[in-house]
KEVOKOL-766339 format. One record per residue (C-alpha): residue number from 1; residue in three letters; x, z, y. Coordinates in steps of 0.25 Angstrom, whole numbers, plus 5000, padded with zeros to 4 digits. Layout:
- num,residuo,u,w,v
- NUM,Ala,X,Z,Y
...
//
This chain:
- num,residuo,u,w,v
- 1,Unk,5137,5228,5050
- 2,Unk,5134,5224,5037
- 3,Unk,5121,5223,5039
- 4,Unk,5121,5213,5051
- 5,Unk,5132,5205,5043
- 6,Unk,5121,5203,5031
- 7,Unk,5113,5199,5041
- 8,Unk,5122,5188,5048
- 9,Unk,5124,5184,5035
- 10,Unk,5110,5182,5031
- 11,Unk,5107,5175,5044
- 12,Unk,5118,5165,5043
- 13,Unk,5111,5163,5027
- 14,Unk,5099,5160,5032
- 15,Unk,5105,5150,5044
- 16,Unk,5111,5143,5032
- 17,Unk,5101,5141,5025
- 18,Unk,5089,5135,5034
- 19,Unk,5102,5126,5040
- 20,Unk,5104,5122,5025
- 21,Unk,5088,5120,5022
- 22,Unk,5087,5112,5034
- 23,Unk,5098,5104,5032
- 24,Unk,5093,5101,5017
- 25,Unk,5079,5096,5025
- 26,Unk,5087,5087,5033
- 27,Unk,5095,5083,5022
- 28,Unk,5085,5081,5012
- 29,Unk,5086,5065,5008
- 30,Unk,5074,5055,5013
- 31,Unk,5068,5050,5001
- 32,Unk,5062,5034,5004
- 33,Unk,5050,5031,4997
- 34,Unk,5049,5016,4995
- 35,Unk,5034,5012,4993
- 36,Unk,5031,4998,4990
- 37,Unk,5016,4996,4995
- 38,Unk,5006,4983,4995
- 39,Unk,5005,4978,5009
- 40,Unk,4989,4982,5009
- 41,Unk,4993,4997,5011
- 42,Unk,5006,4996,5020
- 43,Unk,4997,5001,5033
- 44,Unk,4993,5014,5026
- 45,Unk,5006,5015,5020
- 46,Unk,5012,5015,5035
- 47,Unk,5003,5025,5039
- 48,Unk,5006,5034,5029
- 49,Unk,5020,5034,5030
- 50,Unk,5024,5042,5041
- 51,Unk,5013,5053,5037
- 52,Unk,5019,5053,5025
- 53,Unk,5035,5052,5030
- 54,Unk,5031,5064,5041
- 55,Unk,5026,5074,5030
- 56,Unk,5039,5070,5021
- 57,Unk,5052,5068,5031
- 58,Unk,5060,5064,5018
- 59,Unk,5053,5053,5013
- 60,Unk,5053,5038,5019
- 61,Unk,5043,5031,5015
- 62,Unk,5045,5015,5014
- 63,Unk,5037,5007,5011
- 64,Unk,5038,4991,5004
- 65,Unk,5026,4983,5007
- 66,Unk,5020,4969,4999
- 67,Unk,5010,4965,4988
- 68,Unk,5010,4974,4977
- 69,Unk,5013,4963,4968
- 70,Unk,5026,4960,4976
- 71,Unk,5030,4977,4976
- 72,Unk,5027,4977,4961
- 73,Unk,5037,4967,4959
- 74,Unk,5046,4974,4969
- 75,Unk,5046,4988,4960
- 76,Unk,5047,4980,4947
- 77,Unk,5060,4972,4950
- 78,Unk,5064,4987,4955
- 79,Unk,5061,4988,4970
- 80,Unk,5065,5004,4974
- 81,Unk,5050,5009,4976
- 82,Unk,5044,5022,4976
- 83,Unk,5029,5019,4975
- 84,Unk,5019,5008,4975
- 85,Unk,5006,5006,4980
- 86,Unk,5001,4992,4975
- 87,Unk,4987,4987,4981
- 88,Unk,4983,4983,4967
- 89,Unk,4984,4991,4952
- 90,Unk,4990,4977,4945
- 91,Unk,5005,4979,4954
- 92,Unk,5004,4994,4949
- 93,Unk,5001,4992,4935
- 94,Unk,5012,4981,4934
- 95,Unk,5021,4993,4938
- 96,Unk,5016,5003,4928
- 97,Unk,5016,4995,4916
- 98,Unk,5030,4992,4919
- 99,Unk,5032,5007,4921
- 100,Unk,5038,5005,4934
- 101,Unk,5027,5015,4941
- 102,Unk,5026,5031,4940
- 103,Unk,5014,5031,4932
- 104,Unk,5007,5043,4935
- 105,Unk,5011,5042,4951
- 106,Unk,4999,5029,4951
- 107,Unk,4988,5033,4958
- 108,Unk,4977,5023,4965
- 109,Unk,4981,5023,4981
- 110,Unk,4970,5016,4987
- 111,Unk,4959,5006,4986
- 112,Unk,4955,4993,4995
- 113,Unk,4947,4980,4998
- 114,Unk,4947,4965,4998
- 115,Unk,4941,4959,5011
- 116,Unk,4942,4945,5017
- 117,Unk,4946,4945,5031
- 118,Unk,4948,4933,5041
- 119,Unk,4954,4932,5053
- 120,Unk,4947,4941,5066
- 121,Unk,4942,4929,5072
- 122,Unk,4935,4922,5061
- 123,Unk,4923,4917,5063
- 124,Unk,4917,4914,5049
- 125,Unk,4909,4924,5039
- 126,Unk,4916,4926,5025
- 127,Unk,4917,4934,5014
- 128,Unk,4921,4932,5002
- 129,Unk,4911,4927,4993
- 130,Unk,4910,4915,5003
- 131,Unk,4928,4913,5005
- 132,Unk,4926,4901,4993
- 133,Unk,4918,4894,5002
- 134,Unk,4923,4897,5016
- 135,Unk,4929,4886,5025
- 136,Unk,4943,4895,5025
- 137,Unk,4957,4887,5025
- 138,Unk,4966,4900,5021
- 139,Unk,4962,4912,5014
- 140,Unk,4974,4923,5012
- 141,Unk,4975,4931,5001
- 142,Unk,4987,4942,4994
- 143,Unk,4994,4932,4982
- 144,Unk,4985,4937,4970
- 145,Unk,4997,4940,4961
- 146,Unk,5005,4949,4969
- 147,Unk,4996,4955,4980
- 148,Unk,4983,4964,4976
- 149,Unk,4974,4959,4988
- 150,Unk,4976,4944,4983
- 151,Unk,4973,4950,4969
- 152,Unk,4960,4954,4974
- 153,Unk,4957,4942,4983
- 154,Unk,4958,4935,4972
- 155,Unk,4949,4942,4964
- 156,Unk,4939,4943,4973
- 157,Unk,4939,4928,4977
- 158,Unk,4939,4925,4961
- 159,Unk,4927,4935,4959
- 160,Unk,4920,4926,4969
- 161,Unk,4925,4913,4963
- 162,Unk,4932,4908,4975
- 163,Unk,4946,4910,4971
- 164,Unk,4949,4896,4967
- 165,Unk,4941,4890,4979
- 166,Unk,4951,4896,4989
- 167,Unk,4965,4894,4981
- 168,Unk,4967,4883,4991
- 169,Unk,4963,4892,5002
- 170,Unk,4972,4904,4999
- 171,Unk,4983,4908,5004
- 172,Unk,4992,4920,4997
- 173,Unk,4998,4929,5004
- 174,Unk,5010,4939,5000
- 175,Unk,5001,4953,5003
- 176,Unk,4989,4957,5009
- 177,Unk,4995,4959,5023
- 178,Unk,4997,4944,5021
- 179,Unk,4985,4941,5020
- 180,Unk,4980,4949,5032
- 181,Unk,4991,4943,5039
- 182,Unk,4986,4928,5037
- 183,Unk,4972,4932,5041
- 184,Unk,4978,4939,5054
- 185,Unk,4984,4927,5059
- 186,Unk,4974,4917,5055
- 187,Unk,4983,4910,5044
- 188,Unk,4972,4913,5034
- 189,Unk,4955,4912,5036
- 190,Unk,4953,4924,5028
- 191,Unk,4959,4933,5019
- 192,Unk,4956,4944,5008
- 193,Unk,4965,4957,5010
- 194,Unk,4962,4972,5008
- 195,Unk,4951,4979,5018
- 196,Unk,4962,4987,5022
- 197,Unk,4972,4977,5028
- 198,Unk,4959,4970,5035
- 199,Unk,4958,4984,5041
- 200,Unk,4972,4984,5048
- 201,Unk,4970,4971,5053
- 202,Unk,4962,4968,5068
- 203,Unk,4965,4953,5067
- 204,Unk,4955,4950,5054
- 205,Unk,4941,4955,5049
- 206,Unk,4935,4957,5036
- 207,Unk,4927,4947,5031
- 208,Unk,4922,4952,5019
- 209,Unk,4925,4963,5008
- 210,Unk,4929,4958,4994
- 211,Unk,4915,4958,4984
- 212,Unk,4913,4972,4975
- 213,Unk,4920,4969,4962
- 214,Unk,4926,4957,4965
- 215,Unk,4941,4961,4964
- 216,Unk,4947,4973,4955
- 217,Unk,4949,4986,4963
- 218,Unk,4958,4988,4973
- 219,Unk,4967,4999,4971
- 220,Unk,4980,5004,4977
- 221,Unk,4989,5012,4966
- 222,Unk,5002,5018,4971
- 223,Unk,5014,5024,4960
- 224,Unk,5027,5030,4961
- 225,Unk,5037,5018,4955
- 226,Unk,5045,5025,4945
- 227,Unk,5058,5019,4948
- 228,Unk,5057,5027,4962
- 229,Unk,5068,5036,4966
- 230,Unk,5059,5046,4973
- 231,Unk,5046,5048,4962
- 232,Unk,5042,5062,4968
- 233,Unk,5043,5058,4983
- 234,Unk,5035,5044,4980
- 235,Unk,5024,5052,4972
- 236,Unk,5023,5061,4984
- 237,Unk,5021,5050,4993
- 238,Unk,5010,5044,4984
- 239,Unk,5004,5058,4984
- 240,Unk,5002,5058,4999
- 241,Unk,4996,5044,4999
- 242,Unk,4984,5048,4989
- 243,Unk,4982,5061,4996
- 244,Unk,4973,5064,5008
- 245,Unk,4982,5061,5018
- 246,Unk,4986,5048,5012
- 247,Unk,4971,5042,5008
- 248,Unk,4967,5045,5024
- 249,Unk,4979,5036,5027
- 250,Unk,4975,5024,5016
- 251,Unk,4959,5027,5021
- 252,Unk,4963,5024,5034
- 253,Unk,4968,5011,5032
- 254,Unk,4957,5006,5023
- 255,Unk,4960,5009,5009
- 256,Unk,4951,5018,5001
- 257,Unk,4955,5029,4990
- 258,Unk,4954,5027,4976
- 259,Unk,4951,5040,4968
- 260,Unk,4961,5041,4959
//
């Protein structure tokens, strides 16, 4: 009798516990992760999000899209974020000589191009050696200040000494997706974007790729911003997005891996 009692009792231990583990899963808290990312990555961001939120049931990925000038600012006047991914190093460094970046969590996240793209239906032959002297009303670029891609229109157009020559031309756009939206619809004749937002689009074409050596390298670096709440969990997530799984995801969408 005692036996089967100890027995009972053992039972009814072992019930209470795996009811108590499972509870504890179920009651584990979500963690939000709060990423602010330039508008040039948000497809690939999309995608990744629910591989990465099936993987990790607790985390909740949200995401802030917009230049990277305009996110930087966001962080500095003490926007809650977790991690940015700028579309140019200037935004990031700003960050870290203000000591408002975990340090050692910046790695570079990806590389891109500049191309000129019109609308699909254009008929004339451009690139960008010949933009200065093209009969073109509108050409769209990012604002060179606070967005990256216009930083890097510009510099290409300046290399080519045809910067000044369009500045009645030139219409500045908020982001890159901007851009790409004014040559979608026809608002603009042309504009200078990354290769892989031409790459989403079916409704413009590539005109021309940016000369070698005429703009500064295009790099993507991401960091854990040091004010977040959640530094482990955002340095996991920036983990799964330079591994394997996470470069076959950015490859897709056009963007090429820097080694780091």
């Amino acid at each position: 009798m005692k036996r089967k009692h100890f027995i009972a009792l053992s039972l009814a231990a072992f019930v209470t516990a795996c009811t108590a583990s499972n509870s504890n899963q179920k009651d584990t808290p979500k963690v939000t992760l709060t990423v602010s990312v330039a508008a040039s990555v948000q497809d690939a961001m999309k995608a990744i999000q629910p591989i990465y939120q099936t993987a990790n049931p607790n985390i909740d990925i949200v995401y802030n899209f917009g230049s990277s000038g305009s996110l930087q600012q966001q962080i500095e006047q003490g926007a809650p974020t977790d991690i940015f991914i700028s579309a140019a190093p200037k935004q990031m460094n700003a960050l870290q000589q203000k000591d408002l970046i975990l340090t050692e969590t910046r790695k570079n996240l990806l590389e891109n191009q500049v191309v000129l793209v019109t609308p699909k239906d254009f008929k004339e032959t451009l690139t960008f050696e010949t933009l200065g002297n093209a009969n073109l009303d509108k050409i769209a670029l990012g604002e060179p200040t606070s967005v990256p891609a216009g930083q890097y229109a510009k510099e290409v157009l300046t290399s080519l000494k045809s910067f000044d020559k369009l500045t009645s031309k030139l219409v500045f756009a908020k982001d890159v997706r901007q851009v790409l939206f004014y040559v979608e619809t026809g608002n603009v004749d042309a504009g200078i974007v990354y290769g892989t937002d031409a790459k989403i689009s079916d409704k413009v074409k590539i005109a021309a790729t940016a000369p070698e050596g005429s703009h500064a390298p295009i790099v993507y670096p991401v960091a854990v911003v040091k004010d977040s709440k959640n530094p482990e969990e955002a340095m996991k997530f920036v983990d799964f997005l330079l591994s394997d799984q996470g470069k076959k995801v950015f490859e897709e969408y056009g963007f090429t891996i820097p080694n780091n």
